[in-house]
N, C-alpha and C positions, 0 to 999 in steps of 0.2 A: 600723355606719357610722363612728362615731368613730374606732374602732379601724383602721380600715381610710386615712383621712385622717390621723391620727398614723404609721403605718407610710412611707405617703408621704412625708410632711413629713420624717423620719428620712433618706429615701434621697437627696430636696433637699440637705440639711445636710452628709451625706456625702460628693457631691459637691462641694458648695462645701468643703467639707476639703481633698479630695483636691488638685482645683485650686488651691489656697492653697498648701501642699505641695510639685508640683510647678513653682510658676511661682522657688519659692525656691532652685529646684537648677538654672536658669537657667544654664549655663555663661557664664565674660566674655568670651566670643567672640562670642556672640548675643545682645549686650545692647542694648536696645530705645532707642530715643531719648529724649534728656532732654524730662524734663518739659517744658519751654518750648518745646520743639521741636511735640511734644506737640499745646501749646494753642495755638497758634499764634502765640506768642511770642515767637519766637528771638535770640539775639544775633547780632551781624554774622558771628561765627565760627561758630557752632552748627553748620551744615550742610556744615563740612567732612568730609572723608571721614576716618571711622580709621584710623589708621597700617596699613602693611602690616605684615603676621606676619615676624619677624627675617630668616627665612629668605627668603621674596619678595624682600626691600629689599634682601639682600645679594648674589643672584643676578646674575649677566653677562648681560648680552643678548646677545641669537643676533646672530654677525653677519650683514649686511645688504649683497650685490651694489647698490652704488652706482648702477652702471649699468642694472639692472633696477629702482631703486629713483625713477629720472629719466624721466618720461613720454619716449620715444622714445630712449631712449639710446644702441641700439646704431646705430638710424636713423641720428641725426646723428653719428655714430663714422662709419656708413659714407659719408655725404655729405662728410664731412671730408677722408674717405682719398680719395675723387673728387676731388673742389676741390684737395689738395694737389698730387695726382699730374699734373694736367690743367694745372695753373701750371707746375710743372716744365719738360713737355716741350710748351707750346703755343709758347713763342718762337722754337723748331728748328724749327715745322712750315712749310712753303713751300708756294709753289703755282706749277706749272709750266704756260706757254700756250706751244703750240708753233702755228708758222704752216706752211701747205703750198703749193709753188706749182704742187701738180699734183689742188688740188680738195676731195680726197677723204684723211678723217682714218684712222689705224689702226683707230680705234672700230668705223668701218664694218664694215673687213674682219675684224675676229676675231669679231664681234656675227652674222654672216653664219650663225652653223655651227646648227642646228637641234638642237643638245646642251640640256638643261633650263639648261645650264649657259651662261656667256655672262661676256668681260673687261667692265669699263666702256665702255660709250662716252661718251670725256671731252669733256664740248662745253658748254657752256651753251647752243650756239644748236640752239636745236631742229629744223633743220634734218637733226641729225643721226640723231634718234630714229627714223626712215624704217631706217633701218639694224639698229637694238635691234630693234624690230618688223618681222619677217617679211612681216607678210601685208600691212601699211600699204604703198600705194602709193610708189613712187619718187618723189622730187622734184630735183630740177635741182642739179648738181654747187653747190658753191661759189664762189666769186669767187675769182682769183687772192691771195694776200695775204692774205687775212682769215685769225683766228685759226682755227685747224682742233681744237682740243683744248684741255680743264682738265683736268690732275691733281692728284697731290698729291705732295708729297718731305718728307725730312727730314734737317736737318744731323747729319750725323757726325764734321766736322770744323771746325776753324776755319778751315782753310787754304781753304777754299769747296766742299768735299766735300756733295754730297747725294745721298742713297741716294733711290730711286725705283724704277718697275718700268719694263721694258722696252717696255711695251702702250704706256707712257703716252707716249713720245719717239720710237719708230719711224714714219717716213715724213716728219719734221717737218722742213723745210729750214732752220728757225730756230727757239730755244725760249729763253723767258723767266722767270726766276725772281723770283717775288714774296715777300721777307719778310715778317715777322708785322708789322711794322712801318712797312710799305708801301713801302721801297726796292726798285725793281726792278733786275734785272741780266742781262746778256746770258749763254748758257752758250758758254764755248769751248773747253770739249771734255767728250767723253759717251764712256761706254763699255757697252755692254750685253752680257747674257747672256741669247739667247733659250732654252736651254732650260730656266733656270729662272727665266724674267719678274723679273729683278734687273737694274738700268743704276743705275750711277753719272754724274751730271754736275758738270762742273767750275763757277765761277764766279769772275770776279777782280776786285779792288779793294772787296771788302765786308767794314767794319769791325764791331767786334761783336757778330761770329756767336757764336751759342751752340748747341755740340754738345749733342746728345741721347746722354746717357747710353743704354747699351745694356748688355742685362739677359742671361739663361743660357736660351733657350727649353726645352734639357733639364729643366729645375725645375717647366714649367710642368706643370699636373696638371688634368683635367677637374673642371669645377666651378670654375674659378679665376675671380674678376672680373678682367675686364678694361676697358679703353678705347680707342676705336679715335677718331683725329682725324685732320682730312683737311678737304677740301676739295667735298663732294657737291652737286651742283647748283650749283657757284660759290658756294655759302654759306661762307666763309671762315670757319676757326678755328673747326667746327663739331666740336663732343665727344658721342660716343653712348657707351653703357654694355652690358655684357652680361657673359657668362660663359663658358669655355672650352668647347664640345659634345664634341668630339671632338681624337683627336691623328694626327699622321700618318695623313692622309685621301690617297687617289688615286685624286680623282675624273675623272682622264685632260685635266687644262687645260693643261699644260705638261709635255715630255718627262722630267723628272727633278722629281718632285713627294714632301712629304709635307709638306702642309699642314696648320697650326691650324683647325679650324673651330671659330667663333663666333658667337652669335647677336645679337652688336653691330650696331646699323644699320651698312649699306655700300648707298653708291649710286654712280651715276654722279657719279664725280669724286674718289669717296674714293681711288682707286687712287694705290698709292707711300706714301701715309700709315701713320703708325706704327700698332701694336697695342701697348699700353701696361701692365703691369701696375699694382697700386696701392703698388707703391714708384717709380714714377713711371720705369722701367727701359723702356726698346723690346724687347718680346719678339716682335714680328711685322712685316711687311709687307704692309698690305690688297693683295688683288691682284685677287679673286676673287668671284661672287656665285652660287649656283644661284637660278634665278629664273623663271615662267612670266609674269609679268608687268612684268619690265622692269625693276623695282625691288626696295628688299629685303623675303622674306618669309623674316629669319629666317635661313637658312645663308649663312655667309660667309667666306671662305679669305684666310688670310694664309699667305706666305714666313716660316720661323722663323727669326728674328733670328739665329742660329748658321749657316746655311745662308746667307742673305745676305750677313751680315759675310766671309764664307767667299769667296764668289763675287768680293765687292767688294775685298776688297783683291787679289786676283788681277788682278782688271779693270785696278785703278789700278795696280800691280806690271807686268803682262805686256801689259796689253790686248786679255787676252783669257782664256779659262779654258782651259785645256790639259788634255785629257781622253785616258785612254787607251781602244782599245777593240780586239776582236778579234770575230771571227767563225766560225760554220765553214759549208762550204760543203759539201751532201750532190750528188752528181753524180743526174744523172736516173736509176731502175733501172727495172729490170723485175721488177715482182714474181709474172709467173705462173708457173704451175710447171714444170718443163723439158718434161712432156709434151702443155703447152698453144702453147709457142711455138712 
């Protein structure tokens, strides 16, 4: 029994050795807290941290995407490029009321075609809606006089140049142009091109004006933000946002077509209003909606600003687009075979 308790007691001792031993060879990199730390003690400094090893302290940080590094960064980047671009070209954008003294506005009669697809009909008075909608009962022509249409325009020139579409001015016995500013003015002289819904109208004694830079529609690329401003529902200087869908679309709305589609809001009233890229440039002319409910769901056709500008200085040059064209003409045959006739 003794011996057996002294044998123990030996292998205690040993251990406590060992442990002595190894707490001595304790590297200075794992060196345990000061005593005072310890007892709970401390100096004011005690519980700083140890320096970092030569190597850490002297290392480069990684750099660091600023804009990634800014809760919503690229967010407000792209609200910014909105707001600058929308400043730009909202002072060019107009709004055109044209009167009729025989009732009945354009709206009606291009809204008539049972295509998914359908011009504006520019009216604020809902009188005219009977015309968008098919199947809604007729109601009673208009009053002599009263405004027959709202669209949209936008200056191109200083001399009182505004680009517009053709839907929006035809059948109008007088039409009125409202700056952003609210000076109105009479137009005295229009020129349009119906087969590609482009009209230029004139305007005189308005000081001021500020042309709308105009952009390269060839540049533009699907996937592209854009902005469309206008005039929809009589909501003046109203700005929507979206992106380029497609490019040269012919979806059969006008004889000589290869229209931007976008999925920018477009409503009734937007027509003639710019398509805007975000350098603040006119890359389109809203002209166009596919639509099964009268408003927009989403596909929306503009004239590309190269194809307009095209059309319009022709209009203002010639007064008119000068097209060539040829035909050929198959006479009637007979084509059974000599032993049937």
């Amino acid at each position: 029994m003794v011996a057996d308790r002294l044998s123990r007691a030996s292998v205690v001792i040993a251990s406590l050795l060992a442990s002595s031993a190894l707490w001595k060879q304790v590297p200075e990199s794992l060196t345990p807290l000061p005593p005072a730390v310890a007892s709970g003690a401390a100096p004011a400094d005690a519980l700083a941290a140890p320096p970092l090893p030569p190597a850490a302290a002297s290392a480069t940080p990684p750099a660091v995407d600023e804009g990634a590094q800014t809760p919503g960064g690229a967010a407000a980047e792209l609200a910014t490029a909105f707001r600058q671009a929308a400043q730009r070209i909202l002072p060019s954008v107009v709004t055109i009321e044209g009167r009729s003294d025989h009732g009945e506005s354009v709206a009606g009669d291009a809204a008539r075609s049972q295509k998914p697809w359908g011009l504006f009909p520019e009216s604020r008075d809902k009188s005219t809606w009977n015309n968008f909608f098919p199947r809604l009962p007729a109601k009673p022509p208009r009053e002599k006089g009263r405004p027959a249409g709202t669209g949209s325009g936008v200056v191109i020139a200083t001399q009182g140049l505004i680009l517009t579409n053709h839907h929006v001015i035809q059948g109008h016995t007088s039409l009125t142009v409202r700056l952003a500013d609210g000076r109105e003015f009479p137009v005295i002289e229009a020129w349009s091109d119906p087969p590609t819904d482009v009209a230029v109208v004139r305007i005189a004694g308005a000081t001021d004006l500020v042309a709308a830079p105009l952009g390269d529609s060839d540049q533009l690329g699907v996937g592209d933000w854009v902005l469309a401003l206008g005039q929809p529902f009589g909501l003046e200087n109203t700005v929507t946002a979206g992106i380029v869908s497609a490019l040269r679309r012919s979806p059969g709305i006008t004889a000589r077509e290869s229209f931007i589609q976008t999925d920018a809001a477009m409503n009734p009233g937007s027509s003639g209003g710019p398509l805007v890229n975000l350098q603040g440039q006119v890359v389109g002319i809203s002209t166009a909606i596919s639509t099964r409910s009268g408003g927009h769901e989403g596909v929306g056709f503009a004239v590309p600003i190269n194809l307009a500008r095209s059309v319009a200085e022709q209009l203002v040059r010639e007064g008119r687009v000068p097209r060539s064209s040829h035909g050929l003409s198959v006479p009637p045959q007979d084509w059974r075979e000599p032993s049937e006739r």
